[in-house]
NUKOL-177001 format. One record per residue (C-alpha): residue in three letters; chain; x, y, z. Coordinates in Angstrom, 2 decimals. Example, Ala and Ser with C-alpha at 12.3 -4.5 7.8 and 13.67 -1.06 7.14 Angstrom:
2
- ala | A | 12.30 | -4.50 | 7.80
- ser | A | 13.67 | -1.06 | 7.14
***
This chain:
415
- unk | A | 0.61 | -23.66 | 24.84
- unk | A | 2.27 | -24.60 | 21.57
- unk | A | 1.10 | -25.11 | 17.99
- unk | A | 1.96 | -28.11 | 16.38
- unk | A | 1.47 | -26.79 | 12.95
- unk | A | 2.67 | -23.40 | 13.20
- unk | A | 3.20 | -22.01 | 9.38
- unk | A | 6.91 | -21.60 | 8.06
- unk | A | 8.16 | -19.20 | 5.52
- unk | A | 10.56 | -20.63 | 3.63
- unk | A | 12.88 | -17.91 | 1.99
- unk | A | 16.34 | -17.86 | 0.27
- unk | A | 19.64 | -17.65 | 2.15
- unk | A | 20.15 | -14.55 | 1.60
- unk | A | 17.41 | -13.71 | 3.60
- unk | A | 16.42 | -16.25 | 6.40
- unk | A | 17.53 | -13.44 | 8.79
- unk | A | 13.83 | -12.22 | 8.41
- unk | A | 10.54 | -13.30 | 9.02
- unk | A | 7.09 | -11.89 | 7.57
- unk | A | 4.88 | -10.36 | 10.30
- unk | A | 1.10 | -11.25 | 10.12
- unk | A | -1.00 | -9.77 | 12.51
- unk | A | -3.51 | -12.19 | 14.52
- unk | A | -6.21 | -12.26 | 16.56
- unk | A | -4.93 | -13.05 | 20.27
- unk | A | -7.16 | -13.64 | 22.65
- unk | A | -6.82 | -14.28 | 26.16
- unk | A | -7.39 | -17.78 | 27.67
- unk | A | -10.90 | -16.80 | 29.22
- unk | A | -11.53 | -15.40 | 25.92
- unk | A | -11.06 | -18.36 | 24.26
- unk | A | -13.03 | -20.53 | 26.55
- unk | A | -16.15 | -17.99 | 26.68
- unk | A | -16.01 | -18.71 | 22.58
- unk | A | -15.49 | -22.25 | 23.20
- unk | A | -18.88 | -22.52 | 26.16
- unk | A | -20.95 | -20.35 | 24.19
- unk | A | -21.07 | -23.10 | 21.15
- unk | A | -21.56 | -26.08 | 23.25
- unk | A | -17.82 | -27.35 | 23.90
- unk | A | -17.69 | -28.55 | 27.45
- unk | A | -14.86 | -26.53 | 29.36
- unk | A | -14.11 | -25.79 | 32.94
- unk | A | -16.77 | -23.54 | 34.52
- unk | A | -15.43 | -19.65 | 35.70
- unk | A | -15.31 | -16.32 | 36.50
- unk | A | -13.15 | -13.03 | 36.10
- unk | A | -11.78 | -10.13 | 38.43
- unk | A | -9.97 | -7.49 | 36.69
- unk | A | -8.57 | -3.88 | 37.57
- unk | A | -11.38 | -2.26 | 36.83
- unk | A | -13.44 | -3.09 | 40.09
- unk | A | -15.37 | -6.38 | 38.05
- unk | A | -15.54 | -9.31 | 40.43
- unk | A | -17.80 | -12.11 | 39.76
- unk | A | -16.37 | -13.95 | 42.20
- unk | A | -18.61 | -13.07 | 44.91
- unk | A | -20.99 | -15.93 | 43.33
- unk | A | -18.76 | -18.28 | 42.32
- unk | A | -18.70 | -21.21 | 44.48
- unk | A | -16.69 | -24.42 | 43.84
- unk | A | -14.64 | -27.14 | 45.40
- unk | A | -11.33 | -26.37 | 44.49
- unk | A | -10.06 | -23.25 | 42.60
- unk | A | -7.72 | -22.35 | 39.92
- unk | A | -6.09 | -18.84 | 40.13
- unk | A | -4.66 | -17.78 | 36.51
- unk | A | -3.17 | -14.72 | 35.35
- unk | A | -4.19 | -13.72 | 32.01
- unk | A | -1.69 | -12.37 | 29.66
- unk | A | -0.59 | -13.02 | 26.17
- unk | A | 2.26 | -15.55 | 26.70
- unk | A | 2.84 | -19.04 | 28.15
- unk | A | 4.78 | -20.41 | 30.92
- unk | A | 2.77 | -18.83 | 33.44
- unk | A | 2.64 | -21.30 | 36.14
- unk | A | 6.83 | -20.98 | 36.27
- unk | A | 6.67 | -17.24 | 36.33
- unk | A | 6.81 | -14.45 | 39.05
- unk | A | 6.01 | -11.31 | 39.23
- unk | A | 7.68 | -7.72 | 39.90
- unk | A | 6.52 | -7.78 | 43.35
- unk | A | 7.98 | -11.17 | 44.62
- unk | A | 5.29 | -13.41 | 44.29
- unk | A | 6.11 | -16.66 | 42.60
- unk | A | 3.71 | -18.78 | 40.13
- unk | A | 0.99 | -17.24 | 37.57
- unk | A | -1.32 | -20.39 | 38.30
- unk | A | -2.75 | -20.96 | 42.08
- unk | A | -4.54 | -23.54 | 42.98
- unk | A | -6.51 | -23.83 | 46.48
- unk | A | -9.50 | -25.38 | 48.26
- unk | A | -9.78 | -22.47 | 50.47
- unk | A | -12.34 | -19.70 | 49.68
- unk | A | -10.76 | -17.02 | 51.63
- unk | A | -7.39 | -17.73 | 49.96
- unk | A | -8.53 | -16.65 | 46.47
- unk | A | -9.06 | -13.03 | 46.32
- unk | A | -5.44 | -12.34 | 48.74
- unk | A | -3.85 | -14.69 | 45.43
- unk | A | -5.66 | -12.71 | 43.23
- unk | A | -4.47 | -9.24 | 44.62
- unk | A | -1.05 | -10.22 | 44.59
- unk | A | -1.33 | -10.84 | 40.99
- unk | A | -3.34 | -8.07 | 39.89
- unk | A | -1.80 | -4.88 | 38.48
- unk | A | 1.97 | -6.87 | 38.58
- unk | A | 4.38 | -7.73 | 35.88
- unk | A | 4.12 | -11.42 | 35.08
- unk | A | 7.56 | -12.51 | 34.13
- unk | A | 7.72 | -15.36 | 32.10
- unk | A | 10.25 | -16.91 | 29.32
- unk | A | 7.55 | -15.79 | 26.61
- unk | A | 7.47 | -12.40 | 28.28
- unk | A | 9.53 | -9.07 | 27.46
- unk | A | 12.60 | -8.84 | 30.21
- unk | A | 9.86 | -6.44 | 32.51
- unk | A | 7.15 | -8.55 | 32.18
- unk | A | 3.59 | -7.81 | 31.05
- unk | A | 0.95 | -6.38 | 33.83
- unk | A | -2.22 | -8.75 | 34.74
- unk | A | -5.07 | -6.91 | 34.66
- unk | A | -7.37 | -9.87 | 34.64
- unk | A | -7.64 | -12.83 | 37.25
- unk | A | -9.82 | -15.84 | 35.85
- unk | A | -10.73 | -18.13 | 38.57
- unk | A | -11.59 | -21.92 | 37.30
- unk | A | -13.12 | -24.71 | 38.90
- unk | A | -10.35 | -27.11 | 39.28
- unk | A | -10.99 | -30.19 | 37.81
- unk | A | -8.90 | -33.93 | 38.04
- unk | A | -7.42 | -34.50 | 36.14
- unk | A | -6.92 | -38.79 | 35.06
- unk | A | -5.89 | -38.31 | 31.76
- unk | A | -4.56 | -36.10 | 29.20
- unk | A | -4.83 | -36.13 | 24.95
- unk | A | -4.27 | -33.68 | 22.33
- unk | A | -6.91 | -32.62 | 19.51
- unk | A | -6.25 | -30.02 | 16.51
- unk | A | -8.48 | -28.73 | 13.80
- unk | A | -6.41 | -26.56 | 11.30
- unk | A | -6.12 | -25.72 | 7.55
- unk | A | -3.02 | -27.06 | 6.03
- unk | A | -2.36 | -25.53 | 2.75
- unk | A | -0.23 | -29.29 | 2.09
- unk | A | -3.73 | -31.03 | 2.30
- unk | A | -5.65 | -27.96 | 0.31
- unk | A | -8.10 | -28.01 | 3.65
- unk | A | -8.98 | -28.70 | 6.74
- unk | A | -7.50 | -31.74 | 8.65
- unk | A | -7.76 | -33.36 | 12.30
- unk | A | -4.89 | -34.05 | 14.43
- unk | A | -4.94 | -36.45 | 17.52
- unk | A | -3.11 | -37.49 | 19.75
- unk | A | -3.57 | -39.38 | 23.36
- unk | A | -0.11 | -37.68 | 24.58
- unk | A | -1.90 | -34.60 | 25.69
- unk | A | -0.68 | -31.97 | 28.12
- unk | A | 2.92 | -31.63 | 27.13
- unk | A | 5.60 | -30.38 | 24.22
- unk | A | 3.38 | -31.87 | 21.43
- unk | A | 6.01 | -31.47 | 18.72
- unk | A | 8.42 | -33.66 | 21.28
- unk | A | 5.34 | -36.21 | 20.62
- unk | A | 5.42 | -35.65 | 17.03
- unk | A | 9.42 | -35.83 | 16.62
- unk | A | 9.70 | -39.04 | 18.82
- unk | A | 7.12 | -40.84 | 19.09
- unk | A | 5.49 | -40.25 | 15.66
- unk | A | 2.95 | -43.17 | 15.95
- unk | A | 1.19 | -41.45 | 18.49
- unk | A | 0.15 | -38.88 | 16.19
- unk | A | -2.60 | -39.31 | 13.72
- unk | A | -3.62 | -36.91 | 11.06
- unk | A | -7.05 | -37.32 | 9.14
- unk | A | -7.66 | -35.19 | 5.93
- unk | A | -11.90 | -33.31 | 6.36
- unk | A | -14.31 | -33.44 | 3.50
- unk | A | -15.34 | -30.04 | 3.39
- unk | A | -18.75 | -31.17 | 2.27
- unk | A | -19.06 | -34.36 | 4.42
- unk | A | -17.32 | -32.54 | 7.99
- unk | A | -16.27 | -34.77 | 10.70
- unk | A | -18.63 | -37.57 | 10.42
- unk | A | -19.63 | -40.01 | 13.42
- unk | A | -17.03 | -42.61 | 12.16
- unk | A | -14.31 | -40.35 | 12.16
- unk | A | -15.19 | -38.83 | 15.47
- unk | A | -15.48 | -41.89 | 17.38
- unk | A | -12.20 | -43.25 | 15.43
- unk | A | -10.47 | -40.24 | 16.49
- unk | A | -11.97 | -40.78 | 20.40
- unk | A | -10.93 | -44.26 | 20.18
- unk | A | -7.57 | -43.56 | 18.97
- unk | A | -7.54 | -41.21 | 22.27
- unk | A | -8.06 | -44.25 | 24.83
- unk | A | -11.20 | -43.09 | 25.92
- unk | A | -13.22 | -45.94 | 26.49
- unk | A | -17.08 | -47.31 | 27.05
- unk | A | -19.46 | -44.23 | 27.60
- unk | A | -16.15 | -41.35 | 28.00
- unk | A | -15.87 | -42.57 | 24.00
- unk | A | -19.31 | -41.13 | 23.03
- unk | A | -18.67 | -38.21 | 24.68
- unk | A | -15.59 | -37.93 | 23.06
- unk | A | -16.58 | -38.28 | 20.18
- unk | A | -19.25 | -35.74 | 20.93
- unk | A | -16.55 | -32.95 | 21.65
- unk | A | -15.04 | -33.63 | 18.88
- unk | A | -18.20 | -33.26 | 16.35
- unk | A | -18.82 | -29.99 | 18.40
- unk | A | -14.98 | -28.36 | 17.74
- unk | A | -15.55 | -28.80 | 14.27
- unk | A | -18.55 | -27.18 | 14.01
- unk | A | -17.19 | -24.08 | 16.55
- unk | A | -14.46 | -24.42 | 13.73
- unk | A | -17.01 | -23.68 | 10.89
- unk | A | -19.12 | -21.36 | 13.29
- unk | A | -15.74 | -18.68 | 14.10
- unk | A | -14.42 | -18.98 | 10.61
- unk | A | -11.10 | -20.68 | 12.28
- unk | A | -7.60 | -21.48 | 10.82
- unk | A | -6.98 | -23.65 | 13.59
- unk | A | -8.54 | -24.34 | 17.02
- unk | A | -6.02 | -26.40 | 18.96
- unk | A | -7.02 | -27.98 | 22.64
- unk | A | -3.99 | -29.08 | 24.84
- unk | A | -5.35 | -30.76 | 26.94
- unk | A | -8.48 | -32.48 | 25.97
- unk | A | -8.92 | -34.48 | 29.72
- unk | A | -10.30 | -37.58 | 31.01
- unk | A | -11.67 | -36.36 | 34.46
- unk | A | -12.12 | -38.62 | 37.74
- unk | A | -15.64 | -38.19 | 37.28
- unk | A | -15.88 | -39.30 | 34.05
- unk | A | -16.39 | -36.10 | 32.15
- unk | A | -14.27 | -35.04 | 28.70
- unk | A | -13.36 | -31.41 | 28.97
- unk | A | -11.13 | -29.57 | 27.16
- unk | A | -8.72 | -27.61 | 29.52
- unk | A | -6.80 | -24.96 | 27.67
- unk | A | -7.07 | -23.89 | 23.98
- unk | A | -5.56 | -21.92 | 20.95
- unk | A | -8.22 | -20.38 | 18.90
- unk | A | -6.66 | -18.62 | 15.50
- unk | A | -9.21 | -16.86 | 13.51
- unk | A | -9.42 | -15.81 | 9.30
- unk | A | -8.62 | -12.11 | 9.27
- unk | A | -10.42 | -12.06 | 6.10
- unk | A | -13.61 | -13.31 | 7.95
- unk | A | -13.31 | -10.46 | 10.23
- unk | A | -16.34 | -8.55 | 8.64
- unk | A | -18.40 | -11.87 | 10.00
- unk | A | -17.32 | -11.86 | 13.33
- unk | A | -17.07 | -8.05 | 14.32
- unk | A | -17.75 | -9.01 | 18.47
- unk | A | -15.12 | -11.87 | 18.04
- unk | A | -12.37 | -9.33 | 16.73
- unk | A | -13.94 | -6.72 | 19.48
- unk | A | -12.59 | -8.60 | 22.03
- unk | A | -8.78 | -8.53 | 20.95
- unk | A | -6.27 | -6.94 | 24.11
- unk | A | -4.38 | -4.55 | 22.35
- unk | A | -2.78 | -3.11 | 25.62
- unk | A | -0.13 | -5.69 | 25.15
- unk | A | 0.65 | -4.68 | 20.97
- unk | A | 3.24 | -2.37 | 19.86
- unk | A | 1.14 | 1.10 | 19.80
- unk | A | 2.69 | 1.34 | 15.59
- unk | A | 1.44 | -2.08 | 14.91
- unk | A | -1.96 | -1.32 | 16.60
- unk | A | -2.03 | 2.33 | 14.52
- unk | A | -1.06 | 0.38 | 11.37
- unk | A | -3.31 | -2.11 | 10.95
- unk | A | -5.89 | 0.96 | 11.05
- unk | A | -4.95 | 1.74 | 7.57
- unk | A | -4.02 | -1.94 | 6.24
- unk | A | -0.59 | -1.52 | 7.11
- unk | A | 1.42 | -4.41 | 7.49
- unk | A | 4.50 | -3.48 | 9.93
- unk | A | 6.50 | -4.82 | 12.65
- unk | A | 9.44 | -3.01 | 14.83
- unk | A | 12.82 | -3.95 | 14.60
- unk | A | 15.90 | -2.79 | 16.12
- unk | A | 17.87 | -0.66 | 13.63
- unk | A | 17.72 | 2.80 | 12.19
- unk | A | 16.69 | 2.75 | 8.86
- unk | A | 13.11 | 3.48 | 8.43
- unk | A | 11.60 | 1.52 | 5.39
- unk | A | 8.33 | 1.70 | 3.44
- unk | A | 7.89 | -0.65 | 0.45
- unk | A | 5.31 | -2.18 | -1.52
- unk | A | 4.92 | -6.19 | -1.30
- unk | A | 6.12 | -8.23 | 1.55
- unk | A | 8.77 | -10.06 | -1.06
- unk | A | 10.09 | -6.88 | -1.99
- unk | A | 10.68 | -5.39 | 1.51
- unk | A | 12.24 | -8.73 | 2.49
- unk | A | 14.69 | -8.11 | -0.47
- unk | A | 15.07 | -4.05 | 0.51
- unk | A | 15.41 | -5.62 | 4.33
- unk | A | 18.25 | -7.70 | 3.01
- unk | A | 19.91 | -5.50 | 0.78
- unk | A | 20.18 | -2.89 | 3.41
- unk | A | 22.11 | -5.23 | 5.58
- unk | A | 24.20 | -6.14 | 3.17
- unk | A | 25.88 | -2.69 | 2.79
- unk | A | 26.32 | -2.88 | 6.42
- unk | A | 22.92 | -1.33 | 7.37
- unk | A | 20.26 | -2.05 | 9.98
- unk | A | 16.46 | -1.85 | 9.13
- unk | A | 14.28 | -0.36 | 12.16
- unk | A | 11.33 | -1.82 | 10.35
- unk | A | 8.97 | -4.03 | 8.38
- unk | A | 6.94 | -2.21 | 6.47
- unk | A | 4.65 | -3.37 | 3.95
- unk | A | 2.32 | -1.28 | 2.69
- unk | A | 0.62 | -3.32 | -0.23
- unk | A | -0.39 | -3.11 | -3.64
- unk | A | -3.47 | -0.65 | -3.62
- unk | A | -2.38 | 1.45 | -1.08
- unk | A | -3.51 | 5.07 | -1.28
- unk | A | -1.82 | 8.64 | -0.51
- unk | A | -3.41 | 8.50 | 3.27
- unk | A | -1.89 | 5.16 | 3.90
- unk | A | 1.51 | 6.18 | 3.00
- unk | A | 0.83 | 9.36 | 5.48
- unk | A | 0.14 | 7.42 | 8.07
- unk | A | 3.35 | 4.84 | 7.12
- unk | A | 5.46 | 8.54 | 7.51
- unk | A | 4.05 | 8.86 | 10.58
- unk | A | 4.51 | 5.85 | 11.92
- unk | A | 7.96 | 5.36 | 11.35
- unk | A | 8.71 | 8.85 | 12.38
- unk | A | 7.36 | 7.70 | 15.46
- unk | A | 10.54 | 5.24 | 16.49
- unk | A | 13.28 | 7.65 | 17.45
- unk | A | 15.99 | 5.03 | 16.65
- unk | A | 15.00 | 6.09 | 13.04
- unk | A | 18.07 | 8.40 | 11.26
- unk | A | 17.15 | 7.62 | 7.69
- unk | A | 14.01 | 6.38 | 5.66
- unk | A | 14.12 | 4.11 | 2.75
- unk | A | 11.30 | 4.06 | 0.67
- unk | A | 11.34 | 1.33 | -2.45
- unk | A | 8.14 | 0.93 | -4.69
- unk | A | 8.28 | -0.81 | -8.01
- unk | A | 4.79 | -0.36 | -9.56
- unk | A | 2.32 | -2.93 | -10.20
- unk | A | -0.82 | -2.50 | -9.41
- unk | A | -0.05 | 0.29 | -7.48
- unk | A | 1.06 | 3.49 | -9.31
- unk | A | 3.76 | 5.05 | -8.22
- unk | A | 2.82 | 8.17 | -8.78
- unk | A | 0.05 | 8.09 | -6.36
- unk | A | 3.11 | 7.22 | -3.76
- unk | A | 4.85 | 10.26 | -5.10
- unk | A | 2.02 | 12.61 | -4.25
- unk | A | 1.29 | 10.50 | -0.77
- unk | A | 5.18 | 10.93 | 0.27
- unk | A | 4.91 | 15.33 | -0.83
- unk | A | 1.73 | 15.06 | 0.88
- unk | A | 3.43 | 13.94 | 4.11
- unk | A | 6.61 | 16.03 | 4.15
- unk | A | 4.37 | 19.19 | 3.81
- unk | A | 2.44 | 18.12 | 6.78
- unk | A | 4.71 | 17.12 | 9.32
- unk | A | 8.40 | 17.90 | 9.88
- unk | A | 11.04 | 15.49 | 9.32
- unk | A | 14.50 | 15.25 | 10.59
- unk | A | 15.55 | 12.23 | 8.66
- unk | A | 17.47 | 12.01 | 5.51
- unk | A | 14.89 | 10.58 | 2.97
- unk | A | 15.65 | 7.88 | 0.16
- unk | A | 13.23 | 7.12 | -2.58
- unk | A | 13.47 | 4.46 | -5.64
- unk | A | 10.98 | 4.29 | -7.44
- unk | A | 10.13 | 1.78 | -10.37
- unk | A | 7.13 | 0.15 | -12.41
- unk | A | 3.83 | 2.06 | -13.19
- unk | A | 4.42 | 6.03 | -13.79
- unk | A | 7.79 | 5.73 | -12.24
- unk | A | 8.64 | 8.97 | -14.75
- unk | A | 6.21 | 11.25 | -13.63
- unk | A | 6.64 | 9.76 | -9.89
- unk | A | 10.29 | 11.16 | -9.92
- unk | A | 8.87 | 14.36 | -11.67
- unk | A | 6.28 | 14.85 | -8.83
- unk | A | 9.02 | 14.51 | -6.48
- unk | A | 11.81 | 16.66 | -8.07
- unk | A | 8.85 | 19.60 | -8.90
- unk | A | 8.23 | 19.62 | -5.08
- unk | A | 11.54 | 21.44 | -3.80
- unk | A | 11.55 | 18.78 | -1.26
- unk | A | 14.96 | 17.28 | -0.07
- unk | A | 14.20 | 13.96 | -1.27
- unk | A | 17.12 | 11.92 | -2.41
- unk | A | 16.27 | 9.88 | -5.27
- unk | A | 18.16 | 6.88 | -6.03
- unk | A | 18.20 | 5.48 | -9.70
- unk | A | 18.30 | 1.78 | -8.35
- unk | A | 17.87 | -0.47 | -5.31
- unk | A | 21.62 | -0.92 | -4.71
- unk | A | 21.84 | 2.88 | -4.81
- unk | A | 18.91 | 3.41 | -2.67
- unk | A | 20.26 | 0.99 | 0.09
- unk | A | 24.27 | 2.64 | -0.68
- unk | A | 22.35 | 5.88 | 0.08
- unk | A | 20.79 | 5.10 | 2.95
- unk | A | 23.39 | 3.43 | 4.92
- unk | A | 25.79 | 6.19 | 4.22
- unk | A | 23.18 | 8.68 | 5.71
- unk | A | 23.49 | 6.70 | 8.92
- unk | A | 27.06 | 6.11 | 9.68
***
């Protein structure tokens, strides 16, 4: 499912090429509608196998069921998988048809266009009561930075590309700035429901839904909860169907069992190791390993590199209070990616001193072997007795007396 208001970085020219990482929360879809059942938002009832040997289907009994795969990517219904089997979303009537759908998902690659070429294995199989759909609308709760809050977006063209909705038929998208203080208030709920067609007693209960995502909102410490679709059924009930739940990373210390539940089986094994230590990276496909401090300033190392007709493996941000075992475990991350033949490291000292990255970067290369030519530039805070650390060590550490010259260096250690 898509986000209407996905955030955009808007850089320079020079350096549109790139794109900052930020790691999120991603939680599977049964994930999200466990969260969304547990405070009081009406969703489909359902129940899980996985790989493991878990089945709660054995007392799950329904008219009609929905079979989905869950992975981390969208699409699934027009996917197949490694072994043949077409479709990531079954749908049957028939009891005894489940569990054979379920095996042939279960411990496959789902292939989908969000998916890498091989796919991404299901190891979980939520089964759903299907539900009929008569009608389809969109709701969104998010904080837009534009509005310095939180705002509510509606719209009754639920169910499909919602920023096709937004680009060409704009009036059926409406957009309602929330009083922090006041929340969403009965008037603006039922507005909201009514500019949603539902009608009579479906507009209370509406309404109702809505009151209760905003206060799930407040409960998770959200960003944005986004349901797509929020249906009409034929028995007159308002459910919402399928959801994107993003979460505050800086509320994580609140929600400890929330951020417990994150897959990480799906992550890059260096992004899952990083954010151990506060890291900030993300793999890319070149061979110059970088470490800098500040995402602005690796954008502008990323950039330069490429200029001199380099390629950066990496993102790499390591912040502004980082410490001598967070630039260890940087080393040792990007030693990790054996497409690395040269490491760039560029700190110019703020808050962080760049001595302490001097002693952090010794620190490493007496610990661990490496193969690589290393580059360092180092500016800012104790930059003098930074490059005195360094040339006291007896290390072979190239040190480069600008950031041209450290990205000249690098690329000519590479070609």
């Amino acid at each position: 499912m898509s986000s209407l208001w996905s955030t955009i970085l808007k850089f320079p020219a020079q350096i549109k090429h790139f794109t900052v990482p930020v790691r999120n929360l991603n939680l599977l879809e049964y994930q999200s509608k466990h969260l969304l059942r547990k405070n009081g938002v009406a969703v489909q009832d359902f129940c899980m196998i996985d790989e493991k040997g878990g089945n709660e289907f054995n007392n799950f009994n329904v008219k009609e069921y929905v079979i989905k795969a869950q992975i981390l990517a969208g699409g699934r219904g027009k996917g197949h998988f490694d072994n043949g089997f077409k479709g990531g979303v079954h749908v049957t009537d028939k009891r005894g048809d489940v569990e054979g759908i379920a095996k042939q998902m279960l411990g496959h690659k789902l292939i989908t266009k969000q998916t890498p070429k091989d796919g991404i294995e299901v190891k979980k199989i939520m089964i759903a009561e299907s539900v009929t759909i008569k009608r389809e609308t969109y709701i969104c709760i998010l904080m837009d930075r534009q509005k310095n809050g939180p705002v509510l977006i509606a719209s009754p063209a639920g169910g499909v590309d919602i920023e096709g909705v937004a680009e060409k038929t704009p009036h059926l998208i409406k957009t309602i700035p929330i009083d922090i203080f006041k929340g969403v208030t009965d008037g603006m709920a039922e507005e909201v429901a009514a500019f949603l067609e539902f009608q009579g007693q479906l507009k209370k209960l509406a309404a109702d839904e809505i009151k209760k995502l905003w206060t799930f909102f407040l409960n998770v410490d959200a960003t944005q909860v986004e349901i797509n679709p929020l249906v009409e059924t034929a028995d007159n009930k308002v459910i919402s169907v399928d959801a994107k739940i993003n979460f505050d990373d800086n509320a994580q210390f609140r929600h400890k069992d929330i951020f417990a539940l994150e897959d990480i089986t799906e992550s890059d094994p260096r992004e899952v190791e990083a954010s151990k230590y506060n890291l900030n990276y993300i793999g890319m496909t070149g061979n110059i390993g970088c470490l800098v401090n500040g995402a602005g300033l690796a954008m502008a190392t990323m950039d330069i590199i490429k200029l001199h007709g380099g390629d950066p493996a990496n993102f790499l941000d390591v912040g502004g209070s980082v410490k001598e075992e967070q630039v260890r475990a940087a080393f040792n991350i990007l030693t990790s990616d054996k497409n690395v033949r040269c490491i760039l490291v560029n700190v110019f000292g703020g808050i962080v001193n760049c001595a302490t990255i001097a002693n952090g970067i010794v620190g490493a290369m007496k610990s661990m072997k490496l193969d690589v030519p290393l580059i360092v530039r180092l500016e800012g805070t104790n930059a003098t007795e930074a490059r005195k650390i360094i040339k006291e060590s007896g290390l072979n550490i190239q040190i480069a007396e600008h950031l041209d010259d450290a990205a000249k260096k690098a690329v000519k250690n590479v070609v």
